[in-house]
Structure formats: structure tokens, C-alpha cells
Backbone as a printed PyTorch tensor [residue, N CA C, xyz], in Angstrom:
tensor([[[ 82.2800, 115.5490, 107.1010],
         [ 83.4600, 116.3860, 107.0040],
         [ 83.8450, 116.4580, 105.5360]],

        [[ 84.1480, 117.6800, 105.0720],
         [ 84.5680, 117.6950, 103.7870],
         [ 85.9020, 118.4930, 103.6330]],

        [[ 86.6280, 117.9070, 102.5300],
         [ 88.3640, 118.4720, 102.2910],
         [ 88.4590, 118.8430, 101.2430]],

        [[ 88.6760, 120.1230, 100.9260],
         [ 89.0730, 120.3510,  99.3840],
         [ 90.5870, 120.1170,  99.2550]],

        [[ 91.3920, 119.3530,  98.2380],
         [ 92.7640, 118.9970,  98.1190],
         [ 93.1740, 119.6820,  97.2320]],

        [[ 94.0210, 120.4170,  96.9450],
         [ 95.0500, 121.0260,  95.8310],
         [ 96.2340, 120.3420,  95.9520]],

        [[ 96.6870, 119.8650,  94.8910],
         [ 98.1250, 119.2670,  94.5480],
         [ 98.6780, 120.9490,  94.3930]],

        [[ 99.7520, 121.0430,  95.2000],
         [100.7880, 122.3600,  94.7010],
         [101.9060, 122.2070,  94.3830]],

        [[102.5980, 123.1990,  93.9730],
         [104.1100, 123.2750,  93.7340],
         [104.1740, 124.3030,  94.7770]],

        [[103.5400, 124.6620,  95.7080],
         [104.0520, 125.5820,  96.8950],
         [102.7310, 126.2670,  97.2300]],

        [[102.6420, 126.5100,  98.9310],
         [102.1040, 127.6480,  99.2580],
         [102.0940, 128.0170, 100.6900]],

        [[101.8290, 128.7160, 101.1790],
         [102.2140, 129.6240, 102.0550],
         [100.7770, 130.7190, 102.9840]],

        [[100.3880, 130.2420, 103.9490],
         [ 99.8470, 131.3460, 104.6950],
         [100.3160, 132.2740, 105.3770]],

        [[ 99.3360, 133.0240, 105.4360],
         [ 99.7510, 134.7270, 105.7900],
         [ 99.1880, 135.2630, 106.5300]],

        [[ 99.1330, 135.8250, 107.9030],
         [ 98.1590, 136.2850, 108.8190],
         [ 98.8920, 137.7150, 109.5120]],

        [[ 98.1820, 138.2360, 109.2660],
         [ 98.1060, 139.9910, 109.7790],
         [ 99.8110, 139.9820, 109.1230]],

        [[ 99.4770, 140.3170, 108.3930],
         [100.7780, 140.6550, 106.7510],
         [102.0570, 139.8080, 107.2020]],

        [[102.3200, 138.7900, 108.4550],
         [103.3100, 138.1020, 108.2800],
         [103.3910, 136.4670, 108.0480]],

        [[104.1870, 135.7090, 107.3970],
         [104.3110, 134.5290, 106.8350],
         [104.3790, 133.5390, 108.0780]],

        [[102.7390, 132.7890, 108.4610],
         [103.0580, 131.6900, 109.4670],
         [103.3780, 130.6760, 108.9410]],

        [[103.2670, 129.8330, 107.9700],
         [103.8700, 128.4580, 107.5400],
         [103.3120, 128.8530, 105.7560]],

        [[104.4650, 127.4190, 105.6910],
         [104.4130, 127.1930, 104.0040],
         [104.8620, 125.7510, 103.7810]],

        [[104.8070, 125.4720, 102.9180],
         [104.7320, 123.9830, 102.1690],
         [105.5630, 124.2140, 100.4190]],

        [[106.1830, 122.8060, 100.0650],
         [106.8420, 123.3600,  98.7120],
         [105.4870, 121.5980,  98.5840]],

        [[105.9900, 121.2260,  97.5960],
         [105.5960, 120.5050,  96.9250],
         [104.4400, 119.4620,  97.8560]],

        [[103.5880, 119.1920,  97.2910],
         [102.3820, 118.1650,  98.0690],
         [100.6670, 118.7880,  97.8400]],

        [[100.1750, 118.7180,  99.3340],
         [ 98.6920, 119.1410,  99.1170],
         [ 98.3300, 120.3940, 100.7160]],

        [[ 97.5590, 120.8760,  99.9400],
         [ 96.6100, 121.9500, 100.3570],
         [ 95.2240, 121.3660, 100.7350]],

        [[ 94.8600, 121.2150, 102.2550],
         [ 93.8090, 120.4120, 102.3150],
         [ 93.2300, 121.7950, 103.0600]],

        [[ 92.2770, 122.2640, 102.9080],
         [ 90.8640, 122.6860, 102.8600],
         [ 89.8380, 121.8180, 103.9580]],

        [[ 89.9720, 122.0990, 105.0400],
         [ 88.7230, 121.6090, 105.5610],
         [ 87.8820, 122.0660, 106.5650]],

        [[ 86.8840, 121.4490, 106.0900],
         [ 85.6480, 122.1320, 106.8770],
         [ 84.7240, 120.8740, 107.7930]],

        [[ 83.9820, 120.7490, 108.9150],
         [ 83.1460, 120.2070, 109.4520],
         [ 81.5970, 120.7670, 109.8800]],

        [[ 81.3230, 119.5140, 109.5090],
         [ 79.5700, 119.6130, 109.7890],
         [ 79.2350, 119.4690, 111.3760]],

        [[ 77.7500, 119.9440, 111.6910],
         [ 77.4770, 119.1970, 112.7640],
         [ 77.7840, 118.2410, 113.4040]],

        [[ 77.4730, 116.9930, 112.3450],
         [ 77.2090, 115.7070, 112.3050],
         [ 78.3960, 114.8410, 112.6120]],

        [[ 79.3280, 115.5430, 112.2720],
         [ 80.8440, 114.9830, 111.7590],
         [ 81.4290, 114.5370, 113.0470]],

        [[ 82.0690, 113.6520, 113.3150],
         [ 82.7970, 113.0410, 114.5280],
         [ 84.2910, 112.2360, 113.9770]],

        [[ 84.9730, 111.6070, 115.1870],
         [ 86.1580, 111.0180, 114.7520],
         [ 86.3070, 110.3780, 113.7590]],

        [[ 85.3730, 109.3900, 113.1890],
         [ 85.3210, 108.4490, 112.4990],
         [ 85.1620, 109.3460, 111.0150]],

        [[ 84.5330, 110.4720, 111.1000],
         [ 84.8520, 110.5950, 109.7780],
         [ 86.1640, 111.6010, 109.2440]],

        [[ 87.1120, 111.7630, 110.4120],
         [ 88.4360, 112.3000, 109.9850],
         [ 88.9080, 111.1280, 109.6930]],

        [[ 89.0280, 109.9350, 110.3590],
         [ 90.0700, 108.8170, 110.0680],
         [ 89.8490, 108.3700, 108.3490]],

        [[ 88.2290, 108.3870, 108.2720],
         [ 87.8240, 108.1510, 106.8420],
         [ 88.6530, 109.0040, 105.4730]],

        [[ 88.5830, 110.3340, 106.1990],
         [ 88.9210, 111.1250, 105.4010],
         [ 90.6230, 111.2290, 104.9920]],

        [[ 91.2380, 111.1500, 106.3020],
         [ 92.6670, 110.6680, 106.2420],
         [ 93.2450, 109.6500, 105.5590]],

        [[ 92.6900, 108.4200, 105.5150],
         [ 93.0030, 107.2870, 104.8950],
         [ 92.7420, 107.2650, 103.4380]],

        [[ 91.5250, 108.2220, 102.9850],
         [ 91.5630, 108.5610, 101.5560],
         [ 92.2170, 109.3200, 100.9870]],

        [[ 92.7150, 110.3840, 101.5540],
         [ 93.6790, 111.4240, 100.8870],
         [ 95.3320, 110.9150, 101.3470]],

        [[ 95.7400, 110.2210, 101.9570],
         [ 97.1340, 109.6410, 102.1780],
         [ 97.1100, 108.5290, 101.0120]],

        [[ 96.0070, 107.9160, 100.5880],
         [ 96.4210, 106.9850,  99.3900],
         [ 95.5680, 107.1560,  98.1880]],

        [[ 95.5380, 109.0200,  98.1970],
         [ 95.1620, 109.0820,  96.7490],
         [ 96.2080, 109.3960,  95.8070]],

        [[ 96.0070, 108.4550,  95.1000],
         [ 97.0580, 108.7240,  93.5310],
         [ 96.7960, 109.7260,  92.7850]],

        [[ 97.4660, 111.2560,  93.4200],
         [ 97.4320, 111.9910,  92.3410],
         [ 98.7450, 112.9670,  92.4310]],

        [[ 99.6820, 112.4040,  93.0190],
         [100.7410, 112.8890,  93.1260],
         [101.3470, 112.4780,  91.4850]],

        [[102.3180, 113.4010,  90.8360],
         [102.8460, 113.0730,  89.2840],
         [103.8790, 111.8140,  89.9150]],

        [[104.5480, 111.2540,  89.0250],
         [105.0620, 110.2180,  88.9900],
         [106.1320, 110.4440,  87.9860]],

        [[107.3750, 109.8020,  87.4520],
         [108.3070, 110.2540,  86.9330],
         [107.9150, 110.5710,  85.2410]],

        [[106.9270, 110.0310,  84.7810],
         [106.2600, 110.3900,  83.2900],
         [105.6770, 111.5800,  83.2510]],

        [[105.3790, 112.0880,  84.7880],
         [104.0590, 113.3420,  84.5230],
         [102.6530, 112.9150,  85.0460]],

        [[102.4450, 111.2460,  85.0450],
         [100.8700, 111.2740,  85.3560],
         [100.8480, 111.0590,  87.0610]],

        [[ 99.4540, 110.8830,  87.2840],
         [ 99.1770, 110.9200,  88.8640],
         [ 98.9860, 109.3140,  89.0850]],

        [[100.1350, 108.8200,  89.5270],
         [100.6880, 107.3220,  89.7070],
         [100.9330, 107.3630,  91.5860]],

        [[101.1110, 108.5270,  92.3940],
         [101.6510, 108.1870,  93.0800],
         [101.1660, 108.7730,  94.2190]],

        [[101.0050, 108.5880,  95.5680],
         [100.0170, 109.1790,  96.7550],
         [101.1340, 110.2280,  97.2740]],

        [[100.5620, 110.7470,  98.3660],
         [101.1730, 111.7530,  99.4170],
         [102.5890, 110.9220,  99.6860]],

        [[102.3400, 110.1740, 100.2060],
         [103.4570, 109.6400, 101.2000],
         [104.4190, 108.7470,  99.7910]],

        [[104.1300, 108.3940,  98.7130],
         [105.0640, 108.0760,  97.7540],
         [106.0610, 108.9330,  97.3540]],

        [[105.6840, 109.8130,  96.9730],
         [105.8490, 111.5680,  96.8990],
         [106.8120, 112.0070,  97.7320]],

        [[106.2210, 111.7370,  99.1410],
         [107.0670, 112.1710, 100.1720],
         [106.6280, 114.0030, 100.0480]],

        [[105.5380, 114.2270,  99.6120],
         [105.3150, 115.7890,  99.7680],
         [104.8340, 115.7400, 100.8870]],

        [[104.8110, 117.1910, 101.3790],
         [103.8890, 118.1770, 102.4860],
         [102.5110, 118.2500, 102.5160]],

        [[102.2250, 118.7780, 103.4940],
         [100.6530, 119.0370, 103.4450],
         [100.4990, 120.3400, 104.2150]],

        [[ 99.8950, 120.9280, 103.9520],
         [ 99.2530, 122.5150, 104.4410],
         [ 97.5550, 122.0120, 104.6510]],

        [[ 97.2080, 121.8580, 106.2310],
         [ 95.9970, 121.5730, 106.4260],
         [ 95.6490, 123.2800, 106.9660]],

        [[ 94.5520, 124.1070, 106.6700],
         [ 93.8670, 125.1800, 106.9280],
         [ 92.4120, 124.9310, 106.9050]],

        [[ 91.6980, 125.4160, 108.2350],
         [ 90.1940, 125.2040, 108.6550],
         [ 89.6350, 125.8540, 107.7500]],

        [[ 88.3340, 125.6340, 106.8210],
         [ 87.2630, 126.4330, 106.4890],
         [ 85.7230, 125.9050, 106.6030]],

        [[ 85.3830, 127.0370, 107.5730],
         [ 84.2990, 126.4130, 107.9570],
         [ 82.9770, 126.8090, 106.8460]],

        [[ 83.6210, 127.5280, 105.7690],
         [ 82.6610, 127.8210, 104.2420],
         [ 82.2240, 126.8720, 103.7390]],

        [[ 83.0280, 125.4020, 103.6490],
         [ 82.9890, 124.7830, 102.9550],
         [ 81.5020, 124.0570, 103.4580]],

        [[ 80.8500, 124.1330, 104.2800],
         [ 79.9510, 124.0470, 105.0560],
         [ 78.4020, 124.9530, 104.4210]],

        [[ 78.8720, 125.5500, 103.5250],
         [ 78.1330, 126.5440, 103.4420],
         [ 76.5950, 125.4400, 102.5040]],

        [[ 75.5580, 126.0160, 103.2140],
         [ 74.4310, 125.6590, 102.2760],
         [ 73.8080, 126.7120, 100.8890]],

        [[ 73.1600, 126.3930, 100.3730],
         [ 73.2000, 127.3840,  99.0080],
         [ 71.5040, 127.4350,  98.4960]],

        [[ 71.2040, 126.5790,  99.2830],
         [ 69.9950, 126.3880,  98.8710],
         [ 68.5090, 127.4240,  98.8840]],

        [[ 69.3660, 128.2500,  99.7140],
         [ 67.9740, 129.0730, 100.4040],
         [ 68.0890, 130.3540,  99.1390]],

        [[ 68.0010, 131.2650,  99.6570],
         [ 67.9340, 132.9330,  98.7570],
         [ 69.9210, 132.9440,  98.2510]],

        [[ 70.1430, 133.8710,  98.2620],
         [ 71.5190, 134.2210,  97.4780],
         [ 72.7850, 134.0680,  99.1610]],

        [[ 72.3240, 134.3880,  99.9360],
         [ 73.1160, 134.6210, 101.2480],
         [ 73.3670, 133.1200, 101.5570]],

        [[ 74.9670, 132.5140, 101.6740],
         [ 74.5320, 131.4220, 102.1670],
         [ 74.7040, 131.1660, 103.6360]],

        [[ 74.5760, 129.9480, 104.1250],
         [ 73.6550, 129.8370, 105.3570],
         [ 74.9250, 128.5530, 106.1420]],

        [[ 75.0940, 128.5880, 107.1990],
         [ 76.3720, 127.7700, 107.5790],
         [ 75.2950, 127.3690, 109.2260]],

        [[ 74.3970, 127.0130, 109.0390],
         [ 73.8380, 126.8160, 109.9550],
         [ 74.1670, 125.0680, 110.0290]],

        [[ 74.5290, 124.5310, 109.0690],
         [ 74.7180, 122.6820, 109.7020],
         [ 76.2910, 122.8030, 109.8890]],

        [[ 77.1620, 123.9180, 110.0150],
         [ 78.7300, 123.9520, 110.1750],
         [ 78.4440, 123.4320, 111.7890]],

        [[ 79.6470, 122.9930, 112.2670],
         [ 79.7530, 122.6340, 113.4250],
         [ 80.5790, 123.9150, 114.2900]],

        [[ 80.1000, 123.6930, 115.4960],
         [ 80.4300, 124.6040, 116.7690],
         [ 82.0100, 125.0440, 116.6050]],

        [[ 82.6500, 126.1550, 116.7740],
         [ 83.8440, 126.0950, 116.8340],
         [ 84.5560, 125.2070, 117.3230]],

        [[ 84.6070, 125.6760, 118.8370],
         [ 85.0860, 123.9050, 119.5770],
         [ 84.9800, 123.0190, 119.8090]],

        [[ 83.8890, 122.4390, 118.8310],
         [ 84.0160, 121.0200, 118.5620],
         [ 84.8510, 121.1180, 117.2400]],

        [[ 84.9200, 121.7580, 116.1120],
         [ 85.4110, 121.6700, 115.0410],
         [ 87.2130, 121.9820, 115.1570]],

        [[ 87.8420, 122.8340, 115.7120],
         [ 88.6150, 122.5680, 116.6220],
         [ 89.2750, 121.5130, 117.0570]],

        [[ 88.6270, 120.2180, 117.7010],
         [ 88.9700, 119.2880, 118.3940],
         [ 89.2600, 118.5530, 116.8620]],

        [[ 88.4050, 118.5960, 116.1460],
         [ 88.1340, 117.6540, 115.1060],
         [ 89.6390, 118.0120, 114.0340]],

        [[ 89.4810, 119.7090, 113.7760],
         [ 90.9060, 119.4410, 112.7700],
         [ 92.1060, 119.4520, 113.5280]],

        [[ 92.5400, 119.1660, 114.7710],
         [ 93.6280, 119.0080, 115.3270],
         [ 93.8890, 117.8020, 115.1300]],

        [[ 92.7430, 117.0330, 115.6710],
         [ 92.7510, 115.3950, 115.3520],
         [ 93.3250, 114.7700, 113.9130]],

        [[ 92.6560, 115.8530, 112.6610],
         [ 93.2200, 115.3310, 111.4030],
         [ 94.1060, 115.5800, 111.2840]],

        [[ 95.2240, 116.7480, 111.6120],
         [ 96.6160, 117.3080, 111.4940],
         [ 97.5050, 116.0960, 112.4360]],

        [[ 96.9030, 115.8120, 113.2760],
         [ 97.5600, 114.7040, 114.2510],
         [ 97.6480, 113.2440, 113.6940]],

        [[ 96.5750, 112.8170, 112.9070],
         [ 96.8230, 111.4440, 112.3130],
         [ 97.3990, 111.4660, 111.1010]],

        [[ 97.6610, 112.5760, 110.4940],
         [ 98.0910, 112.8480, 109.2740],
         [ 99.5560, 112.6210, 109.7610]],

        [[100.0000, 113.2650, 110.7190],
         [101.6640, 113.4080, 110.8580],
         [101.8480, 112.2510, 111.8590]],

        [[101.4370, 111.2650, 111.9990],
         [100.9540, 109.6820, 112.6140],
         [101.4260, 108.6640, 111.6840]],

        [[101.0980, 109.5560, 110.5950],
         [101.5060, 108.5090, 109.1180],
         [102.2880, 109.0010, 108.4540]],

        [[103.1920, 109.8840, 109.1300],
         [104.7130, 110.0820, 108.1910],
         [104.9490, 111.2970, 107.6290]],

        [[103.4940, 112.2220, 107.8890],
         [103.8110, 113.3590, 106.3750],
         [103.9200, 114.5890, 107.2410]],

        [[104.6670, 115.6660, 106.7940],
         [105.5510, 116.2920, 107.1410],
         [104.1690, 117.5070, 106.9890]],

        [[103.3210, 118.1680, 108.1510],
         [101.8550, 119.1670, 107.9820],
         [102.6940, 119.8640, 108.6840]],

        [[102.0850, 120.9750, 107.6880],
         [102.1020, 122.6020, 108.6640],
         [100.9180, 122.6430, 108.5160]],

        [[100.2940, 123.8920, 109.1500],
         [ 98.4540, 124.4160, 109.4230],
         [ 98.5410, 125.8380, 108.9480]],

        [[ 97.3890, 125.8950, 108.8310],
         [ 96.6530, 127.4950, 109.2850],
         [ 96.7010, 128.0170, 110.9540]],

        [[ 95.9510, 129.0700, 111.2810],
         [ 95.7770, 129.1410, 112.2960],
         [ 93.8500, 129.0570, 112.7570]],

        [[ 93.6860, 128.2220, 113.0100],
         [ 92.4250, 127.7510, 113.4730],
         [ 91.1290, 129.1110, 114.1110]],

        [[ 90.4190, 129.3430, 113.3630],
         [ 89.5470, 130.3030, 113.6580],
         [ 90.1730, 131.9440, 113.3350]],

        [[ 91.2800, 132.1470, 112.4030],
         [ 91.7790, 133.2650, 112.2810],
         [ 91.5520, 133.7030, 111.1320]],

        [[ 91.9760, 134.9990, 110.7050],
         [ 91.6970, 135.2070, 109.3520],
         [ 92.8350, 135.3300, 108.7620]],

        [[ 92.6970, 134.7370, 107.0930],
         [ 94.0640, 134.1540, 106.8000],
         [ 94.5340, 134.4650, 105.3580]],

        [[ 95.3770, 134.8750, 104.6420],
         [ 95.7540, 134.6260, 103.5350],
         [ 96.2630, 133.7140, 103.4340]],

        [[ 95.5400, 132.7330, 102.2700],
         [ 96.3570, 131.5330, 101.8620],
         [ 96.7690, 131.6830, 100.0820]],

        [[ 97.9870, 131.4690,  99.9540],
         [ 98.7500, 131.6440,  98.7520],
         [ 99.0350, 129.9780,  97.6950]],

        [[ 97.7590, 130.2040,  97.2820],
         [ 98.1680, 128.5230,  96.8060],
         [ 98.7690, 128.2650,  94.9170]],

        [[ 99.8540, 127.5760,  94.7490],
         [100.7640, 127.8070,  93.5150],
         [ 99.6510, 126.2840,  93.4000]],

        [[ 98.6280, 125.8980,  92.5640],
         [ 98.1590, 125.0140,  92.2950],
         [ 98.5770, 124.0340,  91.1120]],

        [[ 98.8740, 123.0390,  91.0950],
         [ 99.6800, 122.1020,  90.4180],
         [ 98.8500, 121.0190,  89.6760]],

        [[ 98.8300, 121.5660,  88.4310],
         [ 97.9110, 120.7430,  87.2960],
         [ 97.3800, 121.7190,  86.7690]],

        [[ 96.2360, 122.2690,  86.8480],
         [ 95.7470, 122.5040,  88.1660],
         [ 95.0170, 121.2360,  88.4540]],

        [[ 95.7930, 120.6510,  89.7920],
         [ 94.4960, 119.0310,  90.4720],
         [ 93.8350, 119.4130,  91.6850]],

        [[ 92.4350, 119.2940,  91.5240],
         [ 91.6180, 120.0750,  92.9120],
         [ 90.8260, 118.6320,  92.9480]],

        [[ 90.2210, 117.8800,  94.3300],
         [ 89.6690, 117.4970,  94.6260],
         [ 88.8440, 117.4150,  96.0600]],

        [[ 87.3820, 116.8210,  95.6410],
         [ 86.6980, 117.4620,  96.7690],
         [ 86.6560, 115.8930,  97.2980]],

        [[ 86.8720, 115.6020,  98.8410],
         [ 86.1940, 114.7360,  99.3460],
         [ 85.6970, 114.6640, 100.8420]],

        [[ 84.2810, 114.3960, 100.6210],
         [ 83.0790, 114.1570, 101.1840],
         [ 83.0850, 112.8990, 102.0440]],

        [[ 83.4550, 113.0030, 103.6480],
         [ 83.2810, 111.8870, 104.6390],
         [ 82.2380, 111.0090, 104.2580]],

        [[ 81.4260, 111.7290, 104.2040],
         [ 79.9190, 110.6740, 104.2140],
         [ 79.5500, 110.0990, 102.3920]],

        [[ 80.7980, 110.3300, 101.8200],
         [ 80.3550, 109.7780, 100.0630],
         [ 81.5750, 108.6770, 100.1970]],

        [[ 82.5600, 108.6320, 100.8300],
         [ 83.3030, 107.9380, 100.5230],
         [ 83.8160, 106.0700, 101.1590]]])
């Protein structure tokens, strides 16, 4: 399972031109699942991004996690992130996992996430979406179930 994180100062999805949820201050998690991917590697993935230090801190630097912070989280499915690259120019999402299993899987992470205190809105799962992200730093990080 992989999560792309944006630290924001705000953002906001958008589906068929009206505003379903938004977030002010916190993270933008990005995620996508593999085949392969099962429970164990949302919990993995949860437990690393609830105590990553990259929330600012009262100097400016990244001293402080999600839940120090006390920011939001905007979790939205992408099953791109999945994408292989390896072949010709077209890429290839053939190791992405089944809708409804992937499905089961990011409900599960939106569910242990707000298990541990933090205040998630979503996307809408399998829809097509504008997402409006005010990116903060700019701090982007990628993390990889199976690297971490």
C-alpha cells in the first residue's frame, strides 16, 4: 500500500462542480493499494504517518506529528499511484488491487485513523474528483507499506 502525504494549509474536494469535504490545516493522504496489500499493511501505514514529525512546530520546523498538531486529514483513493512505468509510455495498473477489495482496505485506514483521535474527512471512493490541495512547505511524502 502506498500514501502520498501533503502537509496543507487547506484543501477541499470537489465532485460534479459541488464541494464534498475539506480540511484547514494537517495532511492530504493520497492512497492507493496493490494486489498484495492486506490489513497489516494499513495498520503499518497508519502508525507511520500519525507519528511522523512533520507537522511545523512553534519555530517553523517539522518537530511535531498529526495528532501534536491536532490537524485534519483528507484521506482520497488513488488507485494511480499503483501505476507501473516500466513497460512502453502507457502506464499499466495491472498489480492495483480489485476495487472491492481496495474499498474494504481504505475504509479500514479512514477508520483507524479516526480510532486515534484525528478529525478525517474522505474523497468519494471510486469517483471522479477534484482535489484542491493549498500545499504547505511545500512537504510531500511518499510512504511505501512494504519499505517501511
Amino acid at each position: 500500500m502506498i500514501a502520498l502525504i501533503q502537509r496543507v494549509s487547506k484543501s477541499e474536494v470537489v465532485i460534479q462542480d459541488k464541494p464534498y469535504s475539506q480540511i484547514k490545516k494537517g495532511y492530504v493522504i493520497l492512497l492507493g493499494a496493490f494486489a498484495d496489500d492486506g490489513e497489516k499493511d494499513v495498520k503499518k501505514l497508519v502508525e507511520k504517518i500519525v507519528n511522523l514529525r512533520i507537522m511545523s512546530d512553534e519555530q517553523g520546523r517539522m518537530n511535531k506529528s498529526i495528532l501534536d498538531a491536532k490537524g485534519e486529514v483528507l484521506v482520497v483513493s488513488q488507485f494511480t499511484l499503483s501505476a507501473d512505468l516500466s513497460g512502453g509510455r502507457r502506464p499499466s495498473f495491472i498489480k492495483a488491487m480489485k476495487p472491492k477489495e481496495a474499498e474494504k482496505l481504505y475504509e479500514l485506514f479512514v477508520k483507524i485513523l479516526e480510532e486515534k483521535g484525528l478529525n478525517v474527512k474522505t474523497g468519494k471512493f471510486g469517483q471522479y474528483m477534484k482535489v484542491q490541495i493549498s500545499n504547505d512547505g511545500p512537504v510531500t511524502i511518499i510512504a511505501d507499506s512494504k519499505k517501511i
